[in-house]
Structure formats: C-alpha cells, structure tokens
PDB file with SEQRES, HELIX, SHEET and CRYST1 records, atoms N, CA, C and O in Angstrom:
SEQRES   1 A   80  UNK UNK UNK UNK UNK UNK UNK UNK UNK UNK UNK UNK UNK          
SEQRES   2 A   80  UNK UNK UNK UNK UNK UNK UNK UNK UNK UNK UNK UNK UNK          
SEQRES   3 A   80  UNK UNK UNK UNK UNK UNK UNK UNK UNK UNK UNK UNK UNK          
SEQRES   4 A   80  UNK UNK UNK UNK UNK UNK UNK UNK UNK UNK UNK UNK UNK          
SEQRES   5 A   80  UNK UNK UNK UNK UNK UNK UNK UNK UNK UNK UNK UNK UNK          
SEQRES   6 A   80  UNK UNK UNK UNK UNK UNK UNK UNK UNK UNK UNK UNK UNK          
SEQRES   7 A   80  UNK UNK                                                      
HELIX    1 AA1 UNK A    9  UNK A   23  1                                  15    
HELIX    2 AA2 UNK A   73  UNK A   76  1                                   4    
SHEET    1 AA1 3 UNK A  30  UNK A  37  0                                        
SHEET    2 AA1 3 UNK A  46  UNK A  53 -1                                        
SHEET    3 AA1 3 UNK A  59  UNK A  61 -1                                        
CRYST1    1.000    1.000    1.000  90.00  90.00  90.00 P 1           1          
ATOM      1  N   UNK A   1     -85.511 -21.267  39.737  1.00  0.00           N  
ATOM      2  CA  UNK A   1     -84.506 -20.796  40.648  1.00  0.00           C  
ATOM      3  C   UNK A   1     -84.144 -19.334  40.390  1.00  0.00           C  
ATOM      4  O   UNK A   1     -83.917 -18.513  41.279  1.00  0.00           O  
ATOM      5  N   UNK A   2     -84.104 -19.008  38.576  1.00  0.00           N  
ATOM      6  CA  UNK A   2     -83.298 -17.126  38.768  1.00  0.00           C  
ATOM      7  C   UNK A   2     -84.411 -16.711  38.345  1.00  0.00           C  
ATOM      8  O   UNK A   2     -84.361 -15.486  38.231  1.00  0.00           O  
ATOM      9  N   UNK A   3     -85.779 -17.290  37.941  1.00  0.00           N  
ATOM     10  CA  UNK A   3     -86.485 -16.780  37.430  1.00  0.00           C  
ATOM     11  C   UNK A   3     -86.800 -15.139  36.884  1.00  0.00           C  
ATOM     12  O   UNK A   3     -87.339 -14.114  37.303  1.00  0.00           O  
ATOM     13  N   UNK A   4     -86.016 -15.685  35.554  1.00  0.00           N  
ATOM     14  CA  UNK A   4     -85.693 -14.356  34.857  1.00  0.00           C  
ATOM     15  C   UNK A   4     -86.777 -14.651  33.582  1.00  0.00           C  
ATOM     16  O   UNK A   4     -87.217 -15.566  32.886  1.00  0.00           O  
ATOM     17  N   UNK A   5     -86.900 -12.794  33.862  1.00  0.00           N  
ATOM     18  CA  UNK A   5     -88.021 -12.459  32.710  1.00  0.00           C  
ATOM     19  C   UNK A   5     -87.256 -12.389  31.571  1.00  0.00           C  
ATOM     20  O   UNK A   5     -86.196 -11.845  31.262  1.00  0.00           O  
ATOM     21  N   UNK A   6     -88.244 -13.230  30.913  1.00  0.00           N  
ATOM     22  CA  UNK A   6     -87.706 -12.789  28.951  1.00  0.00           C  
ATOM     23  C   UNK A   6     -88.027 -11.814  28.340  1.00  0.00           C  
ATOM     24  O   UNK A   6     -89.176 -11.476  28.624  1.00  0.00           O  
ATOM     25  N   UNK A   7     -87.411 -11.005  27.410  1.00  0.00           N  
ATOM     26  CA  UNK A   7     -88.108 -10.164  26.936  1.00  0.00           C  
ATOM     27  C   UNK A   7     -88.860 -10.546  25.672  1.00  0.00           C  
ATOM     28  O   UNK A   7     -88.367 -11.372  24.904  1.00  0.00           O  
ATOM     29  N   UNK A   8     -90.496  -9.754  25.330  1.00  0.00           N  
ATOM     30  CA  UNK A   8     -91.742 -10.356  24.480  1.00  0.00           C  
ATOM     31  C   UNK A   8     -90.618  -9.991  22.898  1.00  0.00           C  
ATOM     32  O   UNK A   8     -90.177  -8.973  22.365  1.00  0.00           O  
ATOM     33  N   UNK A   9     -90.531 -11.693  22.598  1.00  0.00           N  
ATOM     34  CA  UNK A   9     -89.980 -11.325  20.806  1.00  0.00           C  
ATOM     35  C   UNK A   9     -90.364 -10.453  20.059  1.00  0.00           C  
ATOM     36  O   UNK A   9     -89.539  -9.808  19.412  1.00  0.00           O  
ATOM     37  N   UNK A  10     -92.050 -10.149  19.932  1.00  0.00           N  
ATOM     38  CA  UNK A  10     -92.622  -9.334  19.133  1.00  0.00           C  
ATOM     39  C   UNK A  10     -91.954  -7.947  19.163  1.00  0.00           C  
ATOM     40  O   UNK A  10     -91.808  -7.262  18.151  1.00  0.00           O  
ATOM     41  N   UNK A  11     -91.443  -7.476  20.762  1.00  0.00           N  
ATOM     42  CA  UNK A  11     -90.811  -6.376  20.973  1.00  0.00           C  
ATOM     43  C   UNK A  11     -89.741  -5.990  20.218  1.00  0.00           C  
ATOM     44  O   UNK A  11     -89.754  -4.957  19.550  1.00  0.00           O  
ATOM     45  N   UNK A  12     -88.557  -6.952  20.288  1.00  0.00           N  
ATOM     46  CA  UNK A  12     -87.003  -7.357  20.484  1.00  0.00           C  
ATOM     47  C   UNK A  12     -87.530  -7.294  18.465  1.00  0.00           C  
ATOM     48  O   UNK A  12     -86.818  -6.596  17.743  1.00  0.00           O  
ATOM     49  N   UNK A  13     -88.472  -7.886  17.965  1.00  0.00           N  
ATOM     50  CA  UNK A  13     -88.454  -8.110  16.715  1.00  0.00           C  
ATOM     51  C   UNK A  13     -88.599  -6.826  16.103  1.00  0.00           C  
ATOM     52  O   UNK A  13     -87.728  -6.483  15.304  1.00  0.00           O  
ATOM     53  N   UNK A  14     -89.687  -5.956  16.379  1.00  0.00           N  
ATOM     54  CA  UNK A  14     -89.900  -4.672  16.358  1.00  0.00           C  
ATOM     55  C   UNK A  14     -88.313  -3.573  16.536  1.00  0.00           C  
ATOM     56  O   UNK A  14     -87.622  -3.100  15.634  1.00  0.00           O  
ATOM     57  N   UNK A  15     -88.211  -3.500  17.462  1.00  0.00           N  
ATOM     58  CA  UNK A  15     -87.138  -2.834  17.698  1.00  0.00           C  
ATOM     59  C   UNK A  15     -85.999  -3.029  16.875  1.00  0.00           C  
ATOM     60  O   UNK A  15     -85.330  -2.033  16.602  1.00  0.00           O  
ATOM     61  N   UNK A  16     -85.546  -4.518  16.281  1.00  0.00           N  
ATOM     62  CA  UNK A  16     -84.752  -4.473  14.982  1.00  0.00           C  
ATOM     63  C   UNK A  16     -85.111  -4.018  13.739  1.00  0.00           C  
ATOM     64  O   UNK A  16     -84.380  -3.410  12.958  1.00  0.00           O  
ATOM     65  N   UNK A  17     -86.516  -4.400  13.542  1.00  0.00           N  
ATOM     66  CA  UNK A  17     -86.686  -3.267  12.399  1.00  0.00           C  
ATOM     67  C   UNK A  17     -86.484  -1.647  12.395  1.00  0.00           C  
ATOM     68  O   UNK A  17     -85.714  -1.212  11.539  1.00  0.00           O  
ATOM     69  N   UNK A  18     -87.110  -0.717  13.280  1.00  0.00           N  
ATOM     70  CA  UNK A  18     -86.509   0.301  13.358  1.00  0.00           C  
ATOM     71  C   UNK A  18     -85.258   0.288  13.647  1.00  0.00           C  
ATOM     72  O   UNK A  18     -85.040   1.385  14.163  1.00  0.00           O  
ATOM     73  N   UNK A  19     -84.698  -0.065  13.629  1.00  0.00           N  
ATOM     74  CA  UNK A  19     -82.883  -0.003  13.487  1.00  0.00           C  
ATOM     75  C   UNK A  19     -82.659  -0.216  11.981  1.00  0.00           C  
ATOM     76  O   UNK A  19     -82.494   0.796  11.302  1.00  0.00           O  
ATOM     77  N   UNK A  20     -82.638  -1.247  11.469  1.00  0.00           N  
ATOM     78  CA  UNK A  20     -83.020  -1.289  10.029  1.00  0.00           C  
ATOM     79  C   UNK A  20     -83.015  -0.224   9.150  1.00  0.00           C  
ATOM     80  O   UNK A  20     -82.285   0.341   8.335  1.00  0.00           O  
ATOM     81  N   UNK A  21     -84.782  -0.140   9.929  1.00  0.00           N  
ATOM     82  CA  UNK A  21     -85.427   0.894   8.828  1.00  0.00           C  
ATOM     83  C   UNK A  21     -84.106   2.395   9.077  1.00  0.00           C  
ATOM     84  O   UNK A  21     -83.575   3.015   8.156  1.00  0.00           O  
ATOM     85  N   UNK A  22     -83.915   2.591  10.371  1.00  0.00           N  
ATOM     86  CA  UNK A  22     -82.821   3.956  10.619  1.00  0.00           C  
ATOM     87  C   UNK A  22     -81.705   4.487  10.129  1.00  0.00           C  
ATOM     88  O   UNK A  22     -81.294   5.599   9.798  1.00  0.00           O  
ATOM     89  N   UNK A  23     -81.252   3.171  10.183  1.00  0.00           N  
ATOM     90  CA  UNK A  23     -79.666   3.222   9.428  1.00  0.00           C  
ATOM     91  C   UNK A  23     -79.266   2.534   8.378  1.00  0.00           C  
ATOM     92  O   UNK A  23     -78.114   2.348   7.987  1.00  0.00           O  
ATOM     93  N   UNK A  24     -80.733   1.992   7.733  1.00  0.00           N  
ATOM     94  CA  UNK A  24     -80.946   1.387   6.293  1.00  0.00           C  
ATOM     95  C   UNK A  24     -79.468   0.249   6.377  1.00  0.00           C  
ATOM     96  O   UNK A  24     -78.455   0.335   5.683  1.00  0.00           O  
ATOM     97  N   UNK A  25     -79.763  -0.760   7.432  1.00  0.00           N  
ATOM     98  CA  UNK A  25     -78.947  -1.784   7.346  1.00  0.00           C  
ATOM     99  C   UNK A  25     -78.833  -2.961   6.489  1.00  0.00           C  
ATOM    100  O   UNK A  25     -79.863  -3.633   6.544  1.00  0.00           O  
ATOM    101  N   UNK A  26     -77.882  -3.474   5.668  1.00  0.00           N  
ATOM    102  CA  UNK A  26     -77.876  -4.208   4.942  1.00  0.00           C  
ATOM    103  C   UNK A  26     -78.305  -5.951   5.705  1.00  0.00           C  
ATOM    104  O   UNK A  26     -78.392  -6.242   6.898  1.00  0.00           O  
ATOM    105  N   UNK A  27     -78.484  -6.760   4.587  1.00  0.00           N  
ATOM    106  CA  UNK A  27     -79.427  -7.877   5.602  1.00  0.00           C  
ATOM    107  C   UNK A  27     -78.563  -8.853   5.567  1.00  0.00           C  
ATOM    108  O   UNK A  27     -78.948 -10.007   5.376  1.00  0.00           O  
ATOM    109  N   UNK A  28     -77.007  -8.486   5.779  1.00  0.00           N  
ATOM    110  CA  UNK A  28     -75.443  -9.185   6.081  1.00  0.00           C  
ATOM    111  C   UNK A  28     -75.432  -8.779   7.391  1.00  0.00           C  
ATOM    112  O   UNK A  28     -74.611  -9.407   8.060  1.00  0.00           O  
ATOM    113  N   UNK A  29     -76.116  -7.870   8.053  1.00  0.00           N  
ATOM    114  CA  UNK A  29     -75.774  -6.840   9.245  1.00  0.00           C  
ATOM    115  C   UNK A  29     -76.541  -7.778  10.398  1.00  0.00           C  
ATOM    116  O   UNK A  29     -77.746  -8.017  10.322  1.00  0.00           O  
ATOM    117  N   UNK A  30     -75.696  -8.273  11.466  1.00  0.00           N  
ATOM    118  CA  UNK A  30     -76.419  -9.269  12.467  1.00  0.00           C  
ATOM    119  C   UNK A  30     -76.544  -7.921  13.495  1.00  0.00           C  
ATOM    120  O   UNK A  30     -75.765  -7.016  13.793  1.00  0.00           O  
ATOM    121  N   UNK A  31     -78.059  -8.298  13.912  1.00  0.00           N  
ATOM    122  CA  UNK A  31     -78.616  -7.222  15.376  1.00  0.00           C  
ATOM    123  C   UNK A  31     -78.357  -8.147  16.223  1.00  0.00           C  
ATOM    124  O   UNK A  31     -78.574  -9.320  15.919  1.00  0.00           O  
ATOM    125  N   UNK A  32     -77.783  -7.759  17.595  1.00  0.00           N  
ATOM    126  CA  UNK A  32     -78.226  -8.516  19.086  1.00  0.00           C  
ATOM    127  C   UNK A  32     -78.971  -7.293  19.410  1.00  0.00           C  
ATOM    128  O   UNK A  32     -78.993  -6.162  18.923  1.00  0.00           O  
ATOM    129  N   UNK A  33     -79.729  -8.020  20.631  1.00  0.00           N  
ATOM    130  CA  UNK A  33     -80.549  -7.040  21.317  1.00  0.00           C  
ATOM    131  C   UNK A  33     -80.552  -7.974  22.616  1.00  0.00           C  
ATOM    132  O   UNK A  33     -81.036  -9.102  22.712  1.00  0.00           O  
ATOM    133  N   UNK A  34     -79.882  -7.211  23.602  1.00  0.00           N  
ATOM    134  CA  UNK A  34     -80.189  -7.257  24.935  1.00  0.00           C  
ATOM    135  C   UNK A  34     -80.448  -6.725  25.848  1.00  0.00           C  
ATOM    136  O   UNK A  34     -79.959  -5.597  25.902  1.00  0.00           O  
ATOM    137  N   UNK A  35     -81.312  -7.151  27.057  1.00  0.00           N  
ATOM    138  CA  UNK A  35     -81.870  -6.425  28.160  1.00  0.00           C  
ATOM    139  C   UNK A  35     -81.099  -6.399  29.438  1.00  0.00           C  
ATOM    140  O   UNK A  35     -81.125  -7.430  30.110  1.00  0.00           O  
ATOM    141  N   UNK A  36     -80.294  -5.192  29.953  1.00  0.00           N  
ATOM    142  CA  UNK A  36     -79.416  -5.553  31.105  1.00  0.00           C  
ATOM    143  C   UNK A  36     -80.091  -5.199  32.085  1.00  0.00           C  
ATOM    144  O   UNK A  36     -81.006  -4.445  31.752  1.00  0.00           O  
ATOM    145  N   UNK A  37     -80.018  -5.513  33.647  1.00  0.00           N  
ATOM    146  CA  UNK A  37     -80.397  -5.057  34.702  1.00  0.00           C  
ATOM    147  C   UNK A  37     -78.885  -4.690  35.790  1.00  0.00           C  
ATOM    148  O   UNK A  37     -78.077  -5.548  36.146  1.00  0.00           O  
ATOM    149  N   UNK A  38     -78.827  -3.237  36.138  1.00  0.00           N  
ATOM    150  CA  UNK A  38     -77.976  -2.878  36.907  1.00  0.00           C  
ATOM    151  C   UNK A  38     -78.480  -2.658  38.561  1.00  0.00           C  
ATOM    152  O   UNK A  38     -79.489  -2.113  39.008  1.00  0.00           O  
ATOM    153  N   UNK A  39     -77.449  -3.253  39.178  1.00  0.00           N  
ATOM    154  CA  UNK A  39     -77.749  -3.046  40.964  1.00  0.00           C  
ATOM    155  C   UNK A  39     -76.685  -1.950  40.901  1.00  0.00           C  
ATOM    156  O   UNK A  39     -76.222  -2.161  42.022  1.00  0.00           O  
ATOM    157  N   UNK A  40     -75.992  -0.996  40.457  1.00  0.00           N  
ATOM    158  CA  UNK A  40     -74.610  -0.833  41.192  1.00  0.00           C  
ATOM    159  C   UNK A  40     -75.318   1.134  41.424  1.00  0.00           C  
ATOM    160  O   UNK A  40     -76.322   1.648  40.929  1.00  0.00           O  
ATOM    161  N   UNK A  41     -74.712   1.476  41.959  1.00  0.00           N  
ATOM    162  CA  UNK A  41     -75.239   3.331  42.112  1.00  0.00           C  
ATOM    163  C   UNK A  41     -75.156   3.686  40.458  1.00  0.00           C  
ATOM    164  O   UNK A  41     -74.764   3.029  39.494  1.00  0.00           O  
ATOM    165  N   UNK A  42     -75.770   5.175  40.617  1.00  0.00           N  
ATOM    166  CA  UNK A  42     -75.487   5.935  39.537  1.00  0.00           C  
ATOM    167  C   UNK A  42     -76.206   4.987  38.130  1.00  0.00           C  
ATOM    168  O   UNK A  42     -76.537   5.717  37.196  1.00  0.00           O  
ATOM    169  N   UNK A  43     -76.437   3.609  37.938  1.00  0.00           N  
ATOM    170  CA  UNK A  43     -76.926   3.437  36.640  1.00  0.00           C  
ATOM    171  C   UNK A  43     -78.099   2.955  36.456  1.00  0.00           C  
ATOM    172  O   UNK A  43     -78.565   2.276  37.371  1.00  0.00           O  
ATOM    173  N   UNK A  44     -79.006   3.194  35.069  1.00  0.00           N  
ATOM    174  CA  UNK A  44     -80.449   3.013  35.108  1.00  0.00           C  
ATOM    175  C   UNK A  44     -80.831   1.869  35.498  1.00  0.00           C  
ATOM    176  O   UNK A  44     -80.062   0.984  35.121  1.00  0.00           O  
ATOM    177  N   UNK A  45     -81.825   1.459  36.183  1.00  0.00           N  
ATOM    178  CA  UNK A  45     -82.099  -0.025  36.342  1.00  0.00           C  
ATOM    179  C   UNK A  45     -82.209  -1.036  35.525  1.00  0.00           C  
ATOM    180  O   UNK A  45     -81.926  -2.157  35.946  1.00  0.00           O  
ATOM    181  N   UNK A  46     -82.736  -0.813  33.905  1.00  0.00           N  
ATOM    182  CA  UNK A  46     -83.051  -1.570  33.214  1.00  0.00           C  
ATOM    183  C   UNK A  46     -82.506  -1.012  31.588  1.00  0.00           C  
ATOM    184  O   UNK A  46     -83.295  -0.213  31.084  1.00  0.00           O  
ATOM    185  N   UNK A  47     -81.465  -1.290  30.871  1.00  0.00           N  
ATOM    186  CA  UNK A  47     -80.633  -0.903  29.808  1.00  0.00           C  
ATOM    187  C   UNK A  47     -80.758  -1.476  28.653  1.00  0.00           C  
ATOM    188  O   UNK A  47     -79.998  -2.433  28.509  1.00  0.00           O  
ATOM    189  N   UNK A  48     -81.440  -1.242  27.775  1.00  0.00           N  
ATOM    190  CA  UNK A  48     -81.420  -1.994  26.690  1.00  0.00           C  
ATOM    191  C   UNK A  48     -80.354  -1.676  25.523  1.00  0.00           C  
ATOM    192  O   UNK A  48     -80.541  -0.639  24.887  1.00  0.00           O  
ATOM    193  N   UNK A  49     -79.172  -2.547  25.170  1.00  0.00           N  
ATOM    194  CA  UNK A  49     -77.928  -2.633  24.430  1.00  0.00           C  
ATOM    195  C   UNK A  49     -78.466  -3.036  23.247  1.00  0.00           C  
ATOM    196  O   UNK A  49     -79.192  -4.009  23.451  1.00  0.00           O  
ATOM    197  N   UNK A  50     -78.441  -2.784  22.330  1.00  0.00           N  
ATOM    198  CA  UNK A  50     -77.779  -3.159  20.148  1.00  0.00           C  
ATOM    199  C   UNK A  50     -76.889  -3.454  20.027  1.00  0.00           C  
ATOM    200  O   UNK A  50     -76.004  -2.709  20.446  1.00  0.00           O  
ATOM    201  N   UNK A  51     -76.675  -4.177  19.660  1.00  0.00           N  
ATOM    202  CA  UNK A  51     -75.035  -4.363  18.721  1.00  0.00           C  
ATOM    203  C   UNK A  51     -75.782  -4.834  17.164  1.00  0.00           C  
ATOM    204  O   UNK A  51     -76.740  -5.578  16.956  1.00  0.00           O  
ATOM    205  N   UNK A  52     -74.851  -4.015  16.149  1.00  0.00           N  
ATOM    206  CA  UNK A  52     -74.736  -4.233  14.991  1.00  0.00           C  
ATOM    207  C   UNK A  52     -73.314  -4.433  14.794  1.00  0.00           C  
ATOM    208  O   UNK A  52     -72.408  -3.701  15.193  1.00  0.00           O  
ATOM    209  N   UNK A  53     -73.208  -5.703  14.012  1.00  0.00           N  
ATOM    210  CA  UNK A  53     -71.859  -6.314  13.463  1.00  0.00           C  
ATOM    211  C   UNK A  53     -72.375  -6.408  11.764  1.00  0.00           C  
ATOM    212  O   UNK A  53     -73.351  -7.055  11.382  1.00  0.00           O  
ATOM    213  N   UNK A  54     -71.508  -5.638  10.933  1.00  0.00           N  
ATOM    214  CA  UNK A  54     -71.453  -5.550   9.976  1.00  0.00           C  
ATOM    215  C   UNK A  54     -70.434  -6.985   9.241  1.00  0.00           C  
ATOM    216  O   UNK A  54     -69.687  -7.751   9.850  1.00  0.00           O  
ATOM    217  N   UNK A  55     -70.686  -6.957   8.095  1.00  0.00           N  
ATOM    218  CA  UNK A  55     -70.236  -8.046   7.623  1.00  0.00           C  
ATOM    219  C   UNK A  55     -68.816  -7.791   7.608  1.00  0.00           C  
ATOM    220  O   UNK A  55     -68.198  -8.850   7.726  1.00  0.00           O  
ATOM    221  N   UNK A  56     -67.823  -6.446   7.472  1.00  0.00           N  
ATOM    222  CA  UNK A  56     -66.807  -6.486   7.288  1.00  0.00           C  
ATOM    223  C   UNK A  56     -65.857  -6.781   8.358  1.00  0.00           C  
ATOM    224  O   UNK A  56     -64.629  -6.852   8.297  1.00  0.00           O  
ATOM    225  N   UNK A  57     -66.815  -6.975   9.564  1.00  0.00           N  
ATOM    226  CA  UNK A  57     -66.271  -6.940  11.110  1.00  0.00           C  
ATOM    227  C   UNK A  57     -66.804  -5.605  11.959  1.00  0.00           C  
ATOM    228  O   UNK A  57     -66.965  -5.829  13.158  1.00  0.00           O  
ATOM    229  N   UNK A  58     -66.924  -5.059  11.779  1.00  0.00           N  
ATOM    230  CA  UNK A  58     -66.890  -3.577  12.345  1.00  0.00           C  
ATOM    231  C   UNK A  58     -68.130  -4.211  12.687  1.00  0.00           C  
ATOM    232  O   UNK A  58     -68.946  -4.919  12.096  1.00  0.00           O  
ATOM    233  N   UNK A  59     -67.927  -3.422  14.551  1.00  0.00           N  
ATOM    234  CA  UNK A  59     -69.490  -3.328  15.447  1.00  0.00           C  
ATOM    235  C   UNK A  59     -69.618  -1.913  15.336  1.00  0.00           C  
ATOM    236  O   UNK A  59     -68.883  -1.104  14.769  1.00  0.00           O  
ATOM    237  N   UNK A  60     -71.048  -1.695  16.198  1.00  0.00           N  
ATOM    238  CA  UNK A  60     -71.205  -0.793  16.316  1.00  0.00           C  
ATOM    239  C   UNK A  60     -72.482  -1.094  17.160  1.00  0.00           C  
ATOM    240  O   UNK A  60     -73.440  -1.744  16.740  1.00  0.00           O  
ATOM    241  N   UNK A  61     -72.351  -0.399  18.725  1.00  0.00           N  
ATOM    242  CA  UNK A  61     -73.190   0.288  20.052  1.00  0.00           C  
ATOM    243  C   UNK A  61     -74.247   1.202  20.132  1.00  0.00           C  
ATOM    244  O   UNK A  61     -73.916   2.299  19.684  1.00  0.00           O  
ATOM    245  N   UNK A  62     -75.672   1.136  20.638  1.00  0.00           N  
ATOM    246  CA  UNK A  62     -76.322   1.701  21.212  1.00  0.00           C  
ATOM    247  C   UNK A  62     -76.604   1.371  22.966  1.00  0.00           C  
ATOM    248  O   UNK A  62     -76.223   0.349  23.536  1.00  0.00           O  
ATOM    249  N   UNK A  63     -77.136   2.173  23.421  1.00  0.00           N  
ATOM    250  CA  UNK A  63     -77.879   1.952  24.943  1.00  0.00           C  
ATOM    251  C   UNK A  63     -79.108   2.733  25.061  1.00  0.00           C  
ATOM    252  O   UNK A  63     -79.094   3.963  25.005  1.00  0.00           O  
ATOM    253  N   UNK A  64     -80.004   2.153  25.199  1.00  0.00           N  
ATOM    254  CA  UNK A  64     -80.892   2.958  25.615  1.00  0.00           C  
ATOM    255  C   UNK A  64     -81.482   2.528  27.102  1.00  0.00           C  
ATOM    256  O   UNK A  64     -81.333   1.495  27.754  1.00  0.00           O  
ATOM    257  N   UNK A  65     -82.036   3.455  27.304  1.00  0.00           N  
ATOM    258  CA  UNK A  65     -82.202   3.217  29.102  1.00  0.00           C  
ATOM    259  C   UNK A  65     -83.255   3.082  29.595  1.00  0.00           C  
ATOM    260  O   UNK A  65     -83.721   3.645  30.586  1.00  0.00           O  
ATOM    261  N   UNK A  66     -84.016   1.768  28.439  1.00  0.00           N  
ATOM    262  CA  UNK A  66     -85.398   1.496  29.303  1.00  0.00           C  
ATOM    263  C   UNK A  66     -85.101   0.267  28.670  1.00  0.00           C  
ATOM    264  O   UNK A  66     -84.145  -0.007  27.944  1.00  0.00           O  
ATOM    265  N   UNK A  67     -86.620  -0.863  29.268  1.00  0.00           N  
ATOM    266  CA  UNK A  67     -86.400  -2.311  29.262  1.00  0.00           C  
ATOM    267  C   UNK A  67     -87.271  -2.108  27.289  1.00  0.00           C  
ATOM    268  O   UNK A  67     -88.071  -1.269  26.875  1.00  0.00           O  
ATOM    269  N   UNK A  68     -86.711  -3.108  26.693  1.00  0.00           N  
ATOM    270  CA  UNK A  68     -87.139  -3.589  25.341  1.00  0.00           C  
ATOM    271  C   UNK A  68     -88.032  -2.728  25.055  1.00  0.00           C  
ATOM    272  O   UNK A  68     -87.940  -1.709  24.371  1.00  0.00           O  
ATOM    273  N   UNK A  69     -89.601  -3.519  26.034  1.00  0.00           N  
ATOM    274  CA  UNK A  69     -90.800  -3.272  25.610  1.00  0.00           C  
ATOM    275  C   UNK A  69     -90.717  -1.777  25.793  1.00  0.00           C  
ATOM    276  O   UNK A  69     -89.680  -1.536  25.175  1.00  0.00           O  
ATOM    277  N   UNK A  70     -90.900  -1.297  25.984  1.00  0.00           N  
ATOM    278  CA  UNK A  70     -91.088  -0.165  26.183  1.00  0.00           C  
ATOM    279  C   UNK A  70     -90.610   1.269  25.458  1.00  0.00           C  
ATOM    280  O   UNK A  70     -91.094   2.397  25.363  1.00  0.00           O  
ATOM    281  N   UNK A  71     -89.375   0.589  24.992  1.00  0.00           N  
ATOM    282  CA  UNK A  71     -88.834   1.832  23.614  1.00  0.00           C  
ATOM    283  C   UNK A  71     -89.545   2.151  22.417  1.00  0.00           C  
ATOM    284  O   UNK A  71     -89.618   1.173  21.673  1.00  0.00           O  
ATOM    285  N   UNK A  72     -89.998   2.998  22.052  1.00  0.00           N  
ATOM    286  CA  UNK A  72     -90.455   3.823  20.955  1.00  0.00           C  
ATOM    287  C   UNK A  72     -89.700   3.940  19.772  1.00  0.00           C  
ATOM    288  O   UNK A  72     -88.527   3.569  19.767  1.00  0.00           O  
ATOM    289  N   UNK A  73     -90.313   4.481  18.625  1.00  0.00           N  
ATOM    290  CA  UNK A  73     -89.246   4.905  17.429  1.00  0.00           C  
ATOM    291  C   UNK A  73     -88.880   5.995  18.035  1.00  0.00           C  
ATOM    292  O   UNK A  73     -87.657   5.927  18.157  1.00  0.00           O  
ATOM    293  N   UNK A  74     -89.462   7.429  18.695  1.00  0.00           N  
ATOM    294  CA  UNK A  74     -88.637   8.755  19.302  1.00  0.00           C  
ATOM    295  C   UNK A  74     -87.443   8.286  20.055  1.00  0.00           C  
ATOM    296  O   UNK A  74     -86.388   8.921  20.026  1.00  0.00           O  
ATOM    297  N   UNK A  75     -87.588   7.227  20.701  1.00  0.00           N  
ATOM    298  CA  UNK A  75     -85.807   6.577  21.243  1.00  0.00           C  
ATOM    299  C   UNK A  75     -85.211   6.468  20.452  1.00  0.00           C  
ATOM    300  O   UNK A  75     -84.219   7.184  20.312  1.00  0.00           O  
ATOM    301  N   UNK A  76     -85.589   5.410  19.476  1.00  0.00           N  
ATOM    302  CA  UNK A  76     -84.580   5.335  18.474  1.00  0.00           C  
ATOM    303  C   UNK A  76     -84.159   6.219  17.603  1.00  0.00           C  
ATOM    304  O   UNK A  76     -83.116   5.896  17.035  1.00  0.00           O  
ATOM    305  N   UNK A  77     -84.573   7.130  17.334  1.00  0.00           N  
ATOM    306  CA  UNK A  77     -84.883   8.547  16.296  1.00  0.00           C  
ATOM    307  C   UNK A  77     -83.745   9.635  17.240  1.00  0.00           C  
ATOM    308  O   UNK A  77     -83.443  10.702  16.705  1.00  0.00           O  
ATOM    309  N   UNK A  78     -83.181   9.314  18.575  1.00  0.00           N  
ATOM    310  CA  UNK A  78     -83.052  10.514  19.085  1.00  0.00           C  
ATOM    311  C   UNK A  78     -81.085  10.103  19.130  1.00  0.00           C  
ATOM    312  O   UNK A  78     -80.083  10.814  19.206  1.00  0.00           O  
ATOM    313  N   UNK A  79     -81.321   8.598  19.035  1.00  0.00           N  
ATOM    314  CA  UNK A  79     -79.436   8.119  18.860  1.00  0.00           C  
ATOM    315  C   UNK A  79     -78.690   8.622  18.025  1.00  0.00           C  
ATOM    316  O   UNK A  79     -79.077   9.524  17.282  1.00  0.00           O  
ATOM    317  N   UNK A  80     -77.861   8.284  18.004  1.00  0.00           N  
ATOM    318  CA  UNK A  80     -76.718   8.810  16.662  1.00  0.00           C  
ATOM    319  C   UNK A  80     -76.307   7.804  15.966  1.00  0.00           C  
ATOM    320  O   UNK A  80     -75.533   7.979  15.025  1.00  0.00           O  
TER     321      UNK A  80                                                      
END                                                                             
C-alpha cells in the first residue's frame, strides 16, 4: 500500500561508522539514522538526519541533504 523504500543497512551501517570514526564517539553513544522525504517548497527532496544521544542525555543533530546511500566521508568531513 505506502510502498516505501528502505534504506540498504550496509549504507546506514557505513555511515555510522564515519560518524564514529569523526567525532571519536564513545560506544555508550546511540546513532539514529534517518531518511526524510520533503513535498513542501524551498526543501531538499531527500534529507538524511543523525542523532547522537550521548549517555549523559545530551543529543546532538546533523542533516545532510542527500538520501543515505549516497553520502560520502567529504559530507561527513564538511559538518561541524
């Protein structure tokens, strides 16, 4: 019926390690990784969100503005 694409684990798995490896995250530190799709004006079609939740509570946000597969370490290399 919504037939929604998943994104390939190998990707989503990848992409947490360079986060990891970036900000030398401790392995208390939970990654989400999700793939958004926007209809509305003005935003990219396909958004890929991080969240890192540290063990003490504290999150902490990325966005990058392509689908999973497709991000590089130069994406990730170029965040803050």
């Amino acid at each position: 019926m919504f037939n929604k694409k998943k994104p390939n684990i190998e990707a989503t798995r990848n992409l947490k390690l360079l986060f990891i490896k970036k900000y030398e995250l401790p392995e208390t530190t939970i990654l989400s990784v999700a793939e958004l799709n926007c209809h509305e004006p003005d935003c990219p079609p396909t958004e890929t969100v991080i969240t890192a939740r540290s063990e003490d509570g504290l999150t902490k946000n990325w966005r990058i503005h392509k689908p999973i597969e497709e991000i590089v370490e130069a994406d990730v290399n170029k965040l803050e």
